[in-house]
N, C-alpha and C positions, 0 to 999 in steps of 0.2 A: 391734898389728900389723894393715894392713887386709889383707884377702885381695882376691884377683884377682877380677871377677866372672866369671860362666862369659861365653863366646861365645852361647849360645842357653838360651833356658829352661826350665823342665821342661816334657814334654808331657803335656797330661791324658790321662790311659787311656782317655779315653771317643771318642779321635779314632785315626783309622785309621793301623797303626803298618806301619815296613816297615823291613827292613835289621837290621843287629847290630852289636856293639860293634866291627868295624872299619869300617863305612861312616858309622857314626856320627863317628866315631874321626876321619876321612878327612874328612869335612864341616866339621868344625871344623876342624882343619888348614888346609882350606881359606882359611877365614873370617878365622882367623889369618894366615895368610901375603896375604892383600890388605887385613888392617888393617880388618876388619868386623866388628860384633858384632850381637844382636837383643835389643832393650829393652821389655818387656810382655810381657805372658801372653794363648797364645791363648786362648778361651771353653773352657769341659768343657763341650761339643757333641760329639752325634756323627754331623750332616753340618752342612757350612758352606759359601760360596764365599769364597775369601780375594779380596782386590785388592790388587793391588799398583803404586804409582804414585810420582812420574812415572817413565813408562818411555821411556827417551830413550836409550841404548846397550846397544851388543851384551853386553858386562859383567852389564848387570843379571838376566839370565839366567843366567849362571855363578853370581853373589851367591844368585839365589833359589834355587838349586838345592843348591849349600852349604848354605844354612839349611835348606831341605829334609832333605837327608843327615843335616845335624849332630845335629839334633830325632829322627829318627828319622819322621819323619813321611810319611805316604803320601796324597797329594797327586796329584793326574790336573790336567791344564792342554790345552787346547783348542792345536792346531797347523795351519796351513796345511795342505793335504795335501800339496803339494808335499814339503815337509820332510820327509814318511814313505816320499820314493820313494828307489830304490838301495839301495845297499848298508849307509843307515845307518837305516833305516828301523825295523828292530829294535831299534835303540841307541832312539832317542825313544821308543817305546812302550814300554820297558824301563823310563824316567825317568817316566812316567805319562800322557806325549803321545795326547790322544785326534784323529785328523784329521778335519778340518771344511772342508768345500767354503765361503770366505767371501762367494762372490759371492750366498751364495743363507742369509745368515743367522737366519732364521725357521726353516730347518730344523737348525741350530746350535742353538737356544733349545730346541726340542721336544727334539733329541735327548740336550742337558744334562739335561734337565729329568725323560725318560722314566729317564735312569742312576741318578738320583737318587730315583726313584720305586723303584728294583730294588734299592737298598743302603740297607741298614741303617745302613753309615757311610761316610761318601765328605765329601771333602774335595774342590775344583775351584779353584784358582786362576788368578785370570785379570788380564792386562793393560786395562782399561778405555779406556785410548787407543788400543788394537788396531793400532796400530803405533809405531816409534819416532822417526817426525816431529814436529816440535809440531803441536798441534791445538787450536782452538778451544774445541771441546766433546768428551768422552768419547762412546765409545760407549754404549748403553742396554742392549746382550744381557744385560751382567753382572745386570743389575738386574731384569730381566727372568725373566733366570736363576733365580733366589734368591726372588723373588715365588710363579714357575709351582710350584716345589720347596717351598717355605714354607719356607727356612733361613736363618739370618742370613749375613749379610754383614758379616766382618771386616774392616775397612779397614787397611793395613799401606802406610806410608811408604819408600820407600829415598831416605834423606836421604844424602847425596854430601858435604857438607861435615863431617858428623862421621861416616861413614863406618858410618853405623846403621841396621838397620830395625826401625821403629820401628812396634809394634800398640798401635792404636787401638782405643775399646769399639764392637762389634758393633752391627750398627745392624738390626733386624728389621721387611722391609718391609712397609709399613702399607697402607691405601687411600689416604694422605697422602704419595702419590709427591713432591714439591715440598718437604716438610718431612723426610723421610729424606733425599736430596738434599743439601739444604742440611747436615744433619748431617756426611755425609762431607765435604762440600765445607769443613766449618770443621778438621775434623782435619786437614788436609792442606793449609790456608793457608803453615802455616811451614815446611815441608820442600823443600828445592831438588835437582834432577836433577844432572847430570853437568859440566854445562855452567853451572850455576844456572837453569836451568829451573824455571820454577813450574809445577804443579799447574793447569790451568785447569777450569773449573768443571763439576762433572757435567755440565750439559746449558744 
């Protein structure tokens, strides 16, 4: 008889944990009720920046946040600051929303970079397309990010046609910007967005 596989895979202990067996509980439910699972295993690391791509709908947000809960995993992600004002401002910083003024992103990159300099484990997952129009070429903070910090960079797919996210091996940036690059850029050739949107090329 085959067994079900789980929705998400085990988290290594050596990554930042957060919530309990009902948020957990509650994330999967999630995951399950929009027909989503997570395929690979992240690194036993304990800081990384994850990426997550393509990111083409408002959905994909809910999806990663799911997976978030369901792992158990404690995860911080970069927000407009807009989105921290009123009344729900406490709700995103609650989910691990750190706000970031985008007009002025060099000061984005330091201040990733100083958090990660003060924890011991921290996780930062970020959108690389930095928005959810198509675009040409991703943005560089992510990479940027992960370099000034010295942590790897997980690459993680949200493929939309088999309804997966799917991790990729971690890719640990080198002084061979252009050859890292190309590494993510091949993980992420066969995975389509929402719409079938491809992946366009790091930089």
């Amino acid at each position: 008889m085959n067994s079900v596989p789980p929705r998400v895979p085990t988290l290594p202990s050596s990554l930042p944990r957060t919530g309990g067996p009902l948020s957990r509980a509650f994330g999967r439910g999630m995951l399950a009720l929009l027909g989503w699972r997570v395929e690979g295993n992240l690194p036993a690391v304990h800081r990384a920046v994850i990426i997550v791509a393509p990111h083409t709908s408002n959905w994909d947000f809910v999806i990663g946040i799911a997976a978030k809960l369901g792992m158990g995993l404690h995860a911080s992600w970069l927000g407009k600051h807009t989105l921290f004002r009123g009344p729900f401002g406490w709700f995103m910083r609650r989910l691990g929303g750190i706000p970031v003024d985008r007009s002025r992103p060099q000061d984005a990159v330091a201040q990733a970079v100083a958090r990660f300099a003060a924890s011991e484990r921290m996780v930062l997952g970020l959108a690389p397309e930095g928005t959810r129009r198509a675009v040409p070429r991703w943005r560089s903070g992510y990479y940027h990010i992960a370099h000034g910090a010295g942590v790897p960079i997980v690459p993680v797919a949200l493929d939309w046609p088999t309804r997966t996210l799917v991790v990729g091996p971690s890719v640990q940036p080198s002084d061979d910007m252009p050859a890292d690059l190309a590494a993510l850029g091949a993980f992420y050739e066969p995975w389509r967005g929402r719409r079938g949107e491809v992946t366009p090329p790091p930089l």
